[in-house]
C-alpha positions in Angstrom: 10.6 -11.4 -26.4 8.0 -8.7 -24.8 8.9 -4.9 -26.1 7.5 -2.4 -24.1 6.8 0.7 -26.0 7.0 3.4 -23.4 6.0 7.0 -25.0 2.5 5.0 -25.9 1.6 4.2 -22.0 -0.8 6.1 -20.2 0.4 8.9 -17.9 -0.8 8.8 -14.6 -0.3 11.0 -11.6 0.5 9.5 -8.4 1.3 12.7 -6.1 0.9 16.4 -7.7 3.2 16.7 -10.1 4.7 13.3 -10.7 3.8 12.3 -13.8 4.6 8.5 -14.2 4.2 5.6 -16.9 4.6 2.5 -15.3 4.9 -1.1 -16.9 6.1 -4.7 -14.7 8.4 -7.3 -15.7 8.0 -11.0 -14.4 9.8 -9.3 -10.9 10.5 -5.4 -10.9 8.1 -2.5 -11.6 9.4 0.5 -13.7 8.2 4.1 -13.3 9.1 7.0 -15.8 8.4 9.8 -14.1 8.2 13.2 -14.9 8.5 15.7 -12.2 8.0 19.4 -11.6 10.3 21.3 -9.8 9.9 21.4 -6.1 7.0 18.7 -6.1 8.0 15.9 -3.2 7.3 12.7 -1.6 7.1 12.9 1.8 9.3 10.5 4.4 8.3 6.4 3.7 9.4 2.9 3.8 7.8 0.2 1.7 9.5 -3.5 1.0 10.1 -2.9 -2.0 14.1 -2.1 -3.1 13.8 0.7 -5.4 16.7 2.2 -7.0 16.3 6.1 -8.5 18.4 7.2 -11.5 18.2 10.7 -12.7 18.1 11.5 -16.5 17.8 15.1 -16.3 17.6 17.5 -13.7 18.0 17.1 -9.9 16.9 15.4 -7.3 17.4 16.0 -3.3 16.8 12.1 -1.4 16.2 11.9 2.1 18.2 8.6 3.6 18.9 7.6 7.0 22.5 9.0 6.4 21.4 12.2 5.4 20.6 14.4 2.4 21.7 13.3 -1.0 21.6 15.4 -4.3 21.7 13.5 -7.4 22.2 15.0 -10.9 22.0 13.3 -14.7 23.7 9.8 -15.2 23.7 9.2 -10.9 21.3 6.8 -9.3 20.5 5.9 -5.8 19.8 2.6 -4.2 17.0 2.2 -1.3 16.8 -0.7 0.6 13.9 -2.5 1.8 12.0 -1.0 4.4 14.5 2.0 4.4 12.9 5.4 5.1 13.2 7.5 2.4 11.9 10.9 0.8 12.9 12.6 -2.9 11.9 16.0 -3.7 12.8 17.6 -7.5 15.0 20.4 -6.8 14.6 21.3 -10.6 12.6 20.0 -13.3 13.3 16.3 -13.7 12.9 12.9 -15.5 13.5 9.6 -14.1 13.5 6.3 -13.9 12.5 4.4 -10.6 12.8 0.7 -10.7 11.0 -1.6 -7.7 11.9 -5.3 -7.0 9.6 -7.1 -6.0 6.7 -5.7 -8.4 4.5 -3.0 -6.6 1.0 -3.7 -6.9 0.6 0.2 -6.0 2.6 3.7 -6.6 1.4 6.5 -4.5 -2.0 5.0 -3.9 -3.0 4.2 -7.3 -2.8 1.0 -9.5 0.1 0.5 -11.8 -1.1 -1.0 -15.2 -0.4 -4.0 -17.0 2.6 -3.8 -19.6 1.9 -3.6 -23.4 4.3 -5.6 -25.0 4.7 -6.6 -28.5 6.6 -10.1 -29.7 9.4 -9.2 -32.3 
């Protein structure tokens, strides 16, 4: 079974002030992000399904039916090709999860998982 040892992935920075790690499975792409306060990503639509979920923090995201806040332990589901924006309202950590696999976040190239067999 393939582990994937979070804390030891590289941090990269997509956007000012999103600081992601980023591994794949066979079909879905997994960003931890890090986010300062106030940082944002602007109004966008990609194929992708991505689904947010908040660990700590807040987050404000932008949906066709209006302005959402989400706190700790809520998550919300973009479709496809939805239009979407998130901006940290506070200090936050989250996880973003992508079906299909994204080749790219935020312009830059995801890397390849580091997994371990157990």
């Amino acid at each position: 079974m393939p582990l994937v040892d979070v804390p030891s992935l590289p941090i990269l920075e997509p956007r000012a002030g999103w600081h992601g790690q980023f591994f794949h499975s066979e079909h879905m792409t997994f960003a931890y992000y890090a986010i300062a306060a106030g940082s944002a990503v602007h109004l966008h639509d990609h194929e992708e399904e991505e689904v947010w979920h908040v660990l700590e923090g807040e987050l404000e995201i932008s949906l066709p039916d209006g302005v959402h806040r989400l706190h700790p332990g809520q998550a919300a589901i973009v479709r496809g090709g939805e239009r979407h924006g998130v901006r940290a309202v506070r200090a936050s950590r989250v996880i973003v999860v992508d079906h299909p696999v994204r080749a790219t976040v935020g312009g830059i190239a995801t890397r390849a998982p580091q997994t371990a067999d157990l």
